[in-house]
C-alpha positions in Angstrom: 49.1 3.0 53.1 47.9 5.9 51.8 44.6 5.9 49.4 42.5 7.5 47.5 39.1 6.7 46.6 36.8 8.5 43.8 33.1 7.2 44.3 29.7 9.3 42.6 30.0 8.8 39.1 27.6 7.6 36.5 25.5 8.3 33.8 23.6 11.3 33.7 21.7 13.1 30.5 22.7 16.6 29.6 22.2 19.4 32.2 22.4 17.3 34.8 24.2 17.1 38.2 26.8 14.8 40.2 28.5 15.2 43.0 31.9 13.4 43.2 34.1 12.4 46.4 37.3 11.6 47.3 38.0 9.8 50.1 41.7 9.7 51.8 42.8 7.0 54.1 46.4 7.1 55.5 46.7 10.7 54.9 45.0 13.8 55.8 43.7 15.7 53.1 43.6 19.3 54.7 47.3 18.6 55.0 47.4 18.4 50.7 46.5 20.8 48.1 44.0 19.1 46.4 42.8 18.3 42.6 40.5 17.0 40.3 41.5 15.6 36.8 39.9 14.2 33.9 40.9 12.0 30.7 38.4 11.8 28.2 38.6 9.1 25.8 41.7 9.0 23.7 42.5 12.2 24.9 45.4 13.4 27.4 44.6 14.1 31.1 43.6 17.6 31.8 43.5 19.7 35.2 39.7 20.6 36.1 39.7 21.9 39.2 42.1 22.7 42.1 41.8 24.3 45.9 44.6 24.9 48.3 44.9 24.1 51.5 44.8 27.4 52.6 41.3 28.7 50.6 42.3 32.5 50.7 45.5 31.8 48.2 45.6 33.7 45.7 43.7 31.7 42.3 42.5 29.2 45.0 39.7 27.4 44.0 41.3 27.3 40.2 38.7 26.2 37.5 39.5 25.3 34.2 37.8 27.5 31.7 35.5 24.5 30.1 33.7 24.0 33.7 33.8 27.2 35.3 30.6 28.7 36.6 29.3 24.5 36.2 31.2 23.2 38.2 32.2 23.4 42.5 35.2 21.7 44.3 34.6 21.9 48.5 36.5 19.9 51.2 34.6 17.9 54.1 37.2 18.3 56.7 35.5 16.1 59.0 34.7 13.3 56.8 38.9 14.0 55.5 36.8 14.4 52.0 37.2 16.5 48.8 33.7 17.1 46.6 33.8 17.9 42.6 29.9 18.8 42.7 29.1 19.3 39.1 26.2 21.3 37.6 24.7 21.4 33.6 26.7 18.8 33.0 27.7 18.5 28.8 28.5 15.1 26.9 32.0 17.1 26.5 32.0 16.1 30.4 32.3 12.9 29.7 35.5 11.1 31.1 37.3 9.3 34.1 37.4 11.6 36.9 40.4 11.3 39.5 41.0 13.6 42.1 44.8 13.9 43.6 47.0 15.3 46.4 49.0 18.0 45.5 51.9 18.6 47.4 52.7 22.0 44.8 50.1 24.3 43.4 51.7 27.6 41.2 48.3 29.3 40.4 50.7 31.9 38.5 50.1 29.8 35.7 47.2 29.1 33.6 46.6 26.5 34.1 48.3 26.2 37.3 51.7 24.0 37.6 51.3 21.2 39.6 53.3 18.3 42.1 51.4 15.4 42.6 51.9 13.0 45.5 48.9 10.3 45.4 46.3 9.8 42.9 43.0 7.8 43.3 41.8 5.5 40.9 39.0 7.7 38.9 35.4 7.2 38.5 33.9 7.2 35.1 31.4 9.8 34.0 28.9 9.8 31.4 27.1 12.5 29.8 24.2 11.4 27.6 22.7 14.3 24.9 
């Protein structure tokens, strides 16, 4: 059974740091490109960051606009892990985090098309001001 798990959210005040994981378990993630999403409160789910398997493809990492420069995606292939290690964080930050296996990344697109295979659960984020 394949999983995902999210884990390192919380609440943090404005301009400061997490570091979220994802954790796979039936799968190998340096087999997947591999995401990180967000859904803000009443508000649709949006792509936030993205790296392919292969690092030197072309618009891999991708980084939305609103966190680039902030934010850092990295994989752990040892620990089969995927980080989202995000810096001057903004209450605009604020939302449930999930990261996901991507069996198709076109970076020719802005922002990039994707395929998704598994998802994890999310981990909330909170950004006080």
């Amino acid at each position: 059974q394949v999983q995902l798990v999210e884990s390192g959210g919380g609440l943090v005040q404005s301009g400061g740091s997490l570091r979220l994981s994802c954790v796979g378990s039936g799968i190998t993630l340096d087999d997947y490109s591999m995401g990180w999403f967000r859904q803000a409160p009443g508000k649709e789910r949006k792509d936030v960051s993205c790296i392919s398997v292969d690092d030197n493809d072309d618009g891999s990492p991708y980084y939305a606009d609103s966190v680039k420069g902030r934010f850092t995606i990295s994989r752990d292939s040892a620990k089969n892990t995927v980080f989202l290690q995000m810096d001057s964080l903004r209450p605009d930050d604020t939302a449930v985090y999930y990261c996901a296996a991507l069996s198709f990344v076109n970076y020719a697109l802005d922002p990039p098309e994707y395929e998704s295979d598994y998802w994890g659960q999310g981990t909330h984020v909170t950004v006080s001001s």
